[in-house]
ROVEXLUM-315396 format. One record per residue (C-alpha): residue number from 0; z, x, y. Coordinates in Angstrom, 1 decimal. Last residue first. Example, Ala and Ser with C-alpha at 12.3 -4.5 7.8 and 13.67 -1.06 7.14 Angstrom:
2
    nr       zz       xx       yy
     1      7.1     13.7     -1.1
     0      7.8     12.3     -4.5
END
This chain:
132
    nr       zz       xx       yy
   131    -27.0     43.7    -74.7
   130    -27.7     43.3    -78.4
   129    -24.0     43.2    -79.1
   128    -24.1     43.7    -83.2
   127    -23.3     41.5    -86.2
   126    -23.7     42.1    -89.6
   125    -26.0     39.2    -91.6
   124    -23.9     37.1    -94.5
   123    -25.3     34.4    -95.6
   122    -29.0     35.5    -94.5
   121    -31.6     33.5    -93.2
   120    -34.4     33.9    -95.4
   119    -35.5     29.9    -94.7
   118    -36.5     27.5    -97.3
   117    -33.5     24.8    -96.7
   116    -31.8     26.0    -93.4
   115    -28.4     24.3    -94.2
   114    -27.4     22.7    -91.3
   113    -23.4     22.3    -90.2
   112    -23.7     19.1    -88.3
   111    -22.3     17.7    -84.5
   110    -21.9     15.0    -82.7
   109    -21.4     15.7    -79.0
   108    -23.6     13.2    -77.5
   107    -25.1     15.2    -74.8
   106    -24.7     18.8    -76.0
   105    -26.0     18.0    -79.7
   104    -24.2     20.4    -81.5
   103    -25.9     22.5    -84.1
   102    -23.6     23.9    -86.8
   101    -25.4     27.7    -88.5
   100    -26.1     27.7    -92.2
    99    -28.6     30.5    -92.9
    98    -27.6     32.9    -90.4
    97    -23.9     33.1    -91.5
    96    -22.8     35.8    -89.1
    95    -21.1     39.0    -90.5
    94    -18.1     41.4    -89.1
    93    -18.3     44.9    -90.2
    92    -15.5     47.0    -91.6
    91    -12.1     45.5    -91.2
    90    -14.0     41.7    -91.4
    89    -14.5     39.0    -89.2
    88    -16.2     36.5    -91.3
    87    -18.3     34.5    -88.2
    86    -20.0     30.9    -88.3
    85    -22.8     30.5    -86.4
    84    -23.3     28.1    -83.4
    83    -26.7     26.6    -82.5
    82    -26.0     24.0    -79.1
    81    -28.8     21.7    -79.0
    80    -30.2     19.9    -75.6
    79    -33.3     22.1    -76.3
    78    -34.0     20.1    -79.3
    77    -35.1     16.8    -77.6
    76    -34.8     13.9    -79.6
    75    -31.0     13.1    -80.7
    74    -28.7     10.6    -82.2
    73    -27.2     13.6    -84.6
    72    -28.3     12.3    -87.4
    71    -31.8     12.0    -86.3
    70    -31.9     15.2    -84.8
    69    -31.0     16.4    -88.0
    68    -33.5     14.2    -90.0
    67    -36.3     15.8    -87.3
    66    -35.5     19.6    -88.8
    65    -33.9     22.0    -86.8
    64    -36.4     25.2    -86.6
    63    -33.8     28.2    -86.8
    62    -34.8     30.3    -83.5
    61    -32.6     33.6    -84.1
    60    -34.7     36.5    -82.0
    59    -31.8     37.6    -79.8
    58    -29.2     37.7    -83.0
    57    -26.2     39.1    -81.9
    56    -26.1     37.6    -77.6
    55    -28.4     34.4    -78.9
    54    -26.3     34.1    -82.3
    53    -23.1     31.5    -80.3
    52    -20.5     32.0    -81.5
    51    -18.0     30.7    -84.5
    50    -14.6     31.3    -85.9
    49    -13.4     28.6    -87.8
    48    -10.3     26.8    -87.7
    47     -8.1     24.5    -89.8
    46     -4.4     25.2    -88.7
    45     -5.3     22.6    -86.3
    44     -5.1     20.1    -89.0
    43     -7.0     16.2    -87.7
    42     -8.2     17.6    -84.9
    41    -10.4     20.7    -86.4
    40    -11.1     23.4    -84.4
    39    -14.2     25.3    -83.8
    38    -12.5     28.5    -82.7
    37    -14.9     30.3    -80.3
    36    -16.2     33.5    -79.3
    35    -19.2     34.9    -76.9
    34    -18.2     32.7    -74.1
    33    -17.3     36.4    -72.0
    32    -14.1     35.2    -71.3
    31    -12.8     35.2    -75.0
    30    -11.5     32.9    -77.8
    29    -12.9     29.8    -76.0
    28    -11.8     26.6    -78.1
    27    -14.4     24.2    -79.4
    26    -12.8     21.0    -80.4
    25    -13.6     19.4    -83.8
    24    -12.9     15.7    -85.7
    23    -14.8     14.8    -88.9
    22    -12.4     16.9    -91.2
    21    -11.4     14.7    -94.8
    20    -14.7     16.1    -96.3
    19    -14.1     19.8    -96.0
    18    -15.5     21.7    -98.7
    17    -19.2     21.1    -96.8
    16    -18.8     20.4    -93.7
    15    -18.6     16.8    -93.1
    14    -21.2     14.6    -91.8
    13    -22.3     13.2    -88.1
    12    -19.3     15.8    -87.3
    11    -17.3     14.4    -83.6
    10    -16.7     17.0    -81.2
     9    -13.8     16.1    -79.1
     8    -14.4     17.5    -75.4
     7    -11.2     19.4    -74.2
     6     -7.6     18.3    -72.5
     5     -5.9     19.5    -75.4
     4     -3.3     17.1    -76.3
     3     -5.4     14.1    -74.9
     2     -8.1     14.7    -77.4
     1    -11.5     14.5    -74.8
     0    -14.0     11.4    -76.0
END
């Protein structure tokens, strides 16, 4: 499905982020030309937006193991068609990825889940730098 008004895939949310029930509708908008920034946009309030990207180009060794109930959800079986996002606090002095809760996207499908990595020692709040 593409929203009309935008002319870009609509990324549908196999469950709500958590604090935002009522938001089950995203678009991913590029920020930048490198496809290092995106506003994961919601449909239903535009004004809702959160700055994502994806950890490879900050975070080289990032490799979250997605759990089978996620795959589930998101009507997959083969983890290398999963796009990992992380969620970005852009601050005066340092900006910071959220490590431990990144949203995977199923590339195919397009249904999407913000995953909390249950166990890990992901951080909340890890400072990102341009490893390249």
């Amino acid at each position: 499905m593409t929203d009309t008004e935008l002319d870009m895939p609509i990324i549908d949310m196999a469950t709500p982020m958590p604090g935002f029930p009522a938001h089950r509708q995203f678009v991913l908008v590029e920020l930048n030309d490198d496809g290092l920034l995106y506003a994961f946009t919601s449909i239903q309030d535009p004004s809702l937006r959160f700055l994502v990207a994806p950890p490879e180009p900050f975070f080289p060794d990032y490799a979250p193991e997605i759990e089978n109930e996620v795959l589930a959800a998101l009507n997959t079986k083969d983890p290398d068609r999963l796009l990992l996002l992380v969620v970005i606090t852009a601050g005066q002095e340092e900006t910071t990825a959220n490590l431990l809760a990144p949203i995977v996207v199923d590339r195919d499908s397009r249904r999407a889940m913000q995953v909390v990595l249950n166990g890990s020692n992901m951080p909340v709040r890890a400072v990102m730098r341009k490893t390249y």
